[in-house]
C-alpha positions in Angstrom: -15.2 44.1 -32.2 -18.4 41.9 -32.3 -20.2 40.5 -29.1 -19.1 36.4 -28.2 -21.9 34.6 -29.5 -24.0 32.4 -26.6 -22.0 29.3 -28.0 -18.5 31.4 -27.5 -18.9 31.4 -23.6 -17.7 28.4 -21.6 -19.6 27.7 -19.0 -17.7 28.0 -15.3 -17.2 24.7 -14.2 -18.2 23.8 -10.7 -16.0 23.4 -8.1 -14.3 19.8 -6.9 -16.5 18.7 -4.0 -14.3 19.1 -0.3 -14.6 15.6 1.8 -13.9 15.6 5.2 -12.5 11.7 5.7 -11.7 10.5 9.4 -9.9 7.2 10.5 -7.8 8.1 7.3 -4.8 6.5 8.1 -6.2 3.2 8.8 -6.1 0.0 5.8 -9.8 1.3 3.9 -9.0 5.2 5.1 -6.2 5.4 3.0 -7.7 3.7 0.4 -10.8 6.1 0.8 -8.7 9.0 0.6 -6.8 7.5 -2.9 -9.8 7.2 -4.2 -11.0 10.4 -3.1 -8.0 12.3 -4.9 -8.0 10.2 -8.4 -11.8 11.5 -8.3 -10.3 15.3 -8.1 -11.9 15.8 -4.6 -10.2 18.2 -1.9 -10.0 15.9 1.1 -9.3 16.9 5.0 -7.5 13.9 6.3 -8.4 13.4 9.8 -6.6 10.9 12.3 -5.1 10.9 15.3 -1.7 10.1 14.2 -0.3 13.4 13.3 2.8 11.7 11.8 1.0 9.1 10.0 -1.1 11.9 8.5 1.6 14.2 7.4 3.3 10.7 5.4 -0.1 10.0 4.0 -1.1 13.5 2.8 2.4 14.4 1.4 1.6 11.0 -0.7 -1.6 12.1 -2.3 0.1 15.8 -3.0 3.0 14.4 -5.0 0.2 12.9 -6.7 -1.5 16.2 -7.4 -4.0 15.8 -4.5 -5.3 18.6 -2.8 -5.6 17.8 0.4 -4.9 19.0 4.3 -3.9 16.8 7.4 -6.1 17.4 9.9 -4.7 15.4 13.3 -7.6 15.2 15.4 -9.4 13.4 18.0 -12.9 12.4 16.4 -14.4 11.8 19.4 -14.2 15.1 20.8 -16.6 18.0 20.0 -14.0 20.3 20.4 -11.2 18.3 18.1 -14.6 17.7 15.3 -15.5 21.5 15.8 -11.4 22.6 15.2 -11.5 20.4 12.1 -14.1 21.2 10.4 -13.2 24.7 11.3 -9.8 24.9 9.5 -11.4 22.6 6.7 -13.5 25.3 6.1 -11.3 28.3 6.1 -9.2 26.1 4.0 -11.3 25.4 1.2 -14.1 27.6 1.3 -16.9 24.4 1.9 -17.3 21.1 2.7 -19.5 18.6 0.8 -19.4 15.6 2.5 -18.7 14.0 5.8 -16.7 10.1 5.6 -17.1 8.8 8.8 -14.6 5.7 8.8 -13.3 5.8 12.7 -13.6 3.2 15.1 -12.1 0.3 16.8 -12.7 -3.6 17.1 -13.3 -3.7 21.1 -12.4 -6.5 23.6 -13.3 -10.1 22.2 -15.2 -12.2 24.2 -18.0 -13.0 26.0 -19.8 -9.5 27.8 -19.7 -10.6 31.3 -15.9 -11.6 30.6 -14.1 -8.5 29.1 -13.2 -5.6 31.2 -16.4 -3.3 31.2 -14.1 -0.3 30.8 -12.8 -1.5 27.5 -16.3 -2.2 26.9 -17.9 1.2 27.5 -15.1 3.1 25.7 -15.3 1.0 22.7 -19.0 2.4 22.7 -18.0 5.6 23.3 -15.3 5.8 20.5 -17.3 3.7 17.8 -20.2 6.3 18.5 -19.0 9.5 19.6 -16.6 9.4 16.4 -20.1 9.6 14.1 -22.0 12.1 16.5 -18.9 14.7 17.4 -17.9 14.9 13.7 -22.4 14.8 12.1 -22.5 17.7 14.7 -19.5 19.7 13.3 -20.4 19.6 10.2 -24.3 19.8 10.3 -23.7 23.6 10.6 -22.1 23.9 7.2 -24.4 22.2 5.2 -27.6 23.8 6.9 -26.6 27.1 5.6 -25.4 26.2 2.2 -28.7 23.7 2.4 -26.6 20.6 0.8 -24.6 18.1 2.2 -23.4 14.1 2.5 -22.9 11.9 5.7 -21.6 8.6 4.6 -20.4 6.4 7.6 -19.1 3.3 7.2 -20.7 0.1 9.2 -20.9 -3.4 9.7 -23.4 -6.5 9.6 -22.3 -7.2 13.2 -24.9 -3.6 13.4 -27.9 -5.4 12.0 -27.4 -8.7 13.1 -25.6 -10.3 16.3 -22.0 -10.8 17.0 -21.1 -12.9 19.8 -18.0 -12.2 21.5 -17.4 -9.0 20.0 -20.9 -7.3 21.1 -19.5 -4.1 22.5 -18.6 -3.6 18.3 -21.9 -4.9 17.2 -24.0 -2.6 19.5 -22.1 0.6 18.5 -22.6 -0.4 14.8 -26.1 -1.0 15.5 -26.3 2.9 17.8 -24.5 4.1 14.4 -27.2 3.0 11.8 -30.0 3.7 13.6 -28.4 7.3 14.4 -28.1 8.0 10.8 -31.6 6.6 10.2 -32.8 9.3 12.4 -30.1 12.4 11.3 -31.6 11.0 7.7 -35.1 12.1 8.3 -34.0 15.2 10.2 -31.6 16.6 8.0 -33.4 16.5 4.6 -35.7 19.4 5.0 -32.3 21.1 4.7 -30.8 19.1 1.5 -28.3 16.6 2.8 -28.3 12.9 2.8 -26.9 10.7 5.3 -26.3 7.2 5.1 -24.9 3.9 6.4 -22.3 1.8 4.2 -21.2 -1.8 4.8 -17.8 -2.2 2.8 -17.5 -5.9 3.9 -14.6 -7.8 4.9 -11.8 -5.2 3.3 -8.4 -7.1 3.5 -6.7 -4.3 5.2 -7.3 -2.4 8.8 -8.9 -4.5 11.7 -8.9 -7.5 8.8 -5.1 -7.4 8.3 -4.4 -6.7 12.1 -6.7 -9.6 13.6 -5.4 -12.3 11.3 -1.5 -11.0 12.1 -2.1 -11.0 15.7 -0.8 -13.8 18.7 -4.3 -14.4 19.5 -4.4 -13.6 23.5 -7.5 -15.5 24.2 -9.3 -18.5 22.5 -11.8 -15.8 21.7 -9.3 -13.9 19.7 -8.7 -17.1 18.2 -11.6 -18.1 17.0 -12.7 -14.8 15.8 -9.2 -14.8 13.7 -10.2 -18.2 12.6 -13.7 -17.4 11.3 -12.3 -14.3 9.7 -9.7 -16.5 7.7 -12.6 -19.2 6.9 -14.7 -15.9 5.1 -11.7 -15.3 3.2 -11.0 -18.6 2.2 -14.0 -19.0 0.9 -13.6 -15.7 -1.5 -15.4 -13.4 0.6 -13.2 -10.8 1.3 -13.1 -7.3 -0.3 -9.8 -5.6 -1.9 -9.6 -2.1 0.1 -9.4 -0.7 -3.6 -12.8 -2.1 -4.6 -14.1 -1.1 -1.4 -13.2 2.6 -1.7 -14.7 2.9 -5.0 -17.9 1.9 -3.6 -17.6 4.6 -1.2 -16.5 7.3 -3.0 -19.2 6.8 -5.4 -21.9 7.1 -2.4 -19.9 10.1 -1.4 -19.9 11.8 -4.6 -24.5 11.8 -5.1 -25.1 7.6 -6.3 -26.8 6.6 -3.4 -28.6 10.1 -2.9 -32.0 8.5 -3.2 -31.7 5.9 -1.0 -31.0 7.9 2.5 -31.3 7.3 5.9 -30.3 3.2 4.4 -27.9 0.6 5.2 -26.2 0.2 2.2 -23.9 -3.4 1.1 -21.7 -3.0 -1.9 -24.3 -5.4 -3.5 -26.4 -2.2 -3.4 -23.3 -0.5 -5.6 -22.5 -1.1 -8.7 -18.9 -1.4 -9.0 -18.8 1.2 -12.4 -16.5 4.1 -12.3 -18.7 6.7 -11.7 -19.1 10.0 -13.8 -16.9 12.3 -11.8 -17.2 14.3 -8.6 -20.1 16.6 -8.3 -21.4 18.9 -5.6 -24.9 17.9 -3.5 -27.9 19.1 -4.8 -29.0 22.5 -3.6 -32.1 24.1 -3.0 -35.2 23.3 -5.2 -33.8 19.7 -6.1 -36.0 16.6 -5.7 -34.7 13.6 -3.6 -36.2 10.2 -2.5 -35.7 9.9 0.9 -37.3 7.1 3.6 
């Protein structure tokens, strides 16, 4: 029997890229984690709504996803830690980090809202990043690769009245992942801060149903309804493309940034690939 030539052997192909995606049951979560599976990615869906979850990821595996409901608190270190835990022992990995949960916050001005409601919209908006960068920053330091995506807002880079308890948590979150961005890359991973716009779905959807309960409410639901009038809203499908595509390496050279979908083409990307390992070259800032 002769020997397979060097053009007879197939090469192995590498395996699909395992996303860990929190706040997946909300309007762009679920969208995320669509777009997630039509890319062939193994996703760990992590919300708090068991229920919700187990509806969502039964969804995406009739579908041919692979994927694994992970109810979880993402605020706690200990829920984060569990996660990524049974993520892990799961699917052997984990490539990537979505960070999508967070809330709105009380609406209006600071001296006005409950300080409370304040303080633990900071706490959720932020903790939700930190608790779930700090589960998973063990993983990629030893397998020296990794992606931190984690979706922002404007309201972080420029100022928000009546919702500021949201706009300084989204400002805590970008410069956080400025600084993880410059710490991290001696050890190959990339973090970075996205901006998916209005999306017409989630907090969008929610606000503009609501019985406003204040005039702030109301004008912030009126404001909202004047963007989108005026065509600036974003479909939760286009929004998620732009994501995943930053998930999956297109953004890789451009970490530790705040990132608009201007700065995304929307192009259907070539197909899910693992981070860069060892002895790759990146741009970072």
């Amino acid at each position: 029997m002769s020997r397979p030539g060097k053009d007879d052997i197939t090469p192995a192909r590498a395996p699909s890229p395992v996303v860990l995606l929190t706040g997946a049951t909300g309007g762009l979560g679920t969208a995320v984690a669509a777009q997630l599976a039509r890319q062939g990615c193994r996703v760990g869906l992590c919300a708090r709504n068991a229920s919700a979850l187990d509806g969502l990821a039964q969804e995406l595996e009739e579908a041919g996803a692979q994927v694994l409901p992970l109810p979880a608190d993402a605020t706690s270190p200990q829920d984060a830690a569990a996660a990524v835990e049974r993520l892990v022992k799961h699917f052997g990995r984990i490539d990537c980090l979505i960070d999508n949960a967070g809330v709105e916050g009380p609406v209006g001005p600071s001296w006005e809202v409950p300080l409370d409601a304040w303080w633990q919209t900071m706490h959720t908006n932020v903790m939700s990043t930190v608790a779930t960068v700090h589960a998973v920053m063990a993983c990629f330091v030893r397998q020296h690769s990794g992606r931190i995506i984690s979706i922002s807002s404007e309201a972080g880079r420029h100022r928000w009245p009546s919702l500021s308890a949201y706009s300084v948590s989204k400002a805590a979150g970008i410069k956080f992942i400025e600084n993880l961005s410059h710490e991290a890359r001696a050890h190959g991973v990339t973090a970075l801060s996205v901006h998916p716009g209005i999306v017409t779905a989630g907090l969008t959807t929610t606000a503009l149903h609501e019985q406003p309960p204040s005039v702030w409410h109301a004008r912030r639901t009126q404001w909202l309804q004047e963007q989108l009038d005026q065509g600036k809203g974003v479909e939760a499908e286009r929004a998620a493309r732009a994501v995943v595509a930053v998930a999956l390496g297109a953004a890789d050279h451009r970490s530790g940034q705040f990132l608009t979908l201007d700065d995304i083409p929307d192009t259907p990307h070539p197909g899910p690939r693992l981070p860069a390992g060892p002895g790759s070259t990146r741009t970072q800032t």
